[in-house]
C-alpha positions in Angstrom: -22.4 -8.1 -23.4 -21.3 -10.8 -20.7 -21.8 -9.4 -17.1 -18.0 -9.5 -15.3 -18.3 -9.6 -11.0 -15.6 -8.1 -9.1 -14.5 -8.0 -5.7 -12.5 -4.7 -4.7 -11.6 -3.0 -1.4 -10.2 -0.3 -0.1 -6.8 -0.7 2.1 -5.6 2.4 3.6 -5.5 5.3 0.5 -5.7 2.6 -2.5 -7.9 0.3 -3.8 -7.4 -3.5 -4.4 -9.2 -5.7 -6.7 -9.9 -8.8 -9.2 -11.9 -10.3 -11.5 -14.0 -12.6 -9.7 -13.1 -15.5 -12.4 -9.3 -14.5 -11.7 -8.6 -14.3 -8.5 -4.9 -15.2 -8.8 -4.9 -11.2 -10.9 -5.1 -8.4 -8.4 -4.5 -5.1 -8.9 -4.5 -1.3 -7.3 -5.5 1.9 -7.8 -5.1 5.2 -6.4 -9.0 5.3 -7.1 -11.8 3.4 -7.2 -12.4 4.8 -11.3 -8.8 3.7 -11.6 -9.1 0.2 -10.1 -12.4 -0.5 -12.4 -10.4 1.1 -15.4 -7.3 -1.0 -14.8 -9.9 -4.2 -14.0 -11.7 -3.4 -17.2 -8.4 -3.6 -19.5 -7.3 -7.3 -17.1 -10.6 -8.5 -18.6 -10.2 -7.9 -22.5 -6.7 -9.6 -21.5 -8.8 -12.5 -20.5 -11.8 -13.1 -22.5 
């Protein structure tokens, strides 16, 4: 299994994120298990 980096934050009550090889694709989440989740499904998008 390939080893994916991301860089997340937190900005007021959500969190913000990407895929370190795609930084142009952020995304939010109410959560930080949301924002992974969400970041998780962006990558089998991108292989």
């Amino acid at each position: 299994m390939q080893a994916v980096n991301i860089v997340y934050w937190q900005e007021g009550d959500d969190w913000l994120g990407y895929l370190q090889d795609y930084p142009d694709y952020w995304t939010q989440g109410e959560t930080l298990d949301e924002l992974k989740e969400l970041l998780k499904e962006s990558h089998s998008r991108h292989p």
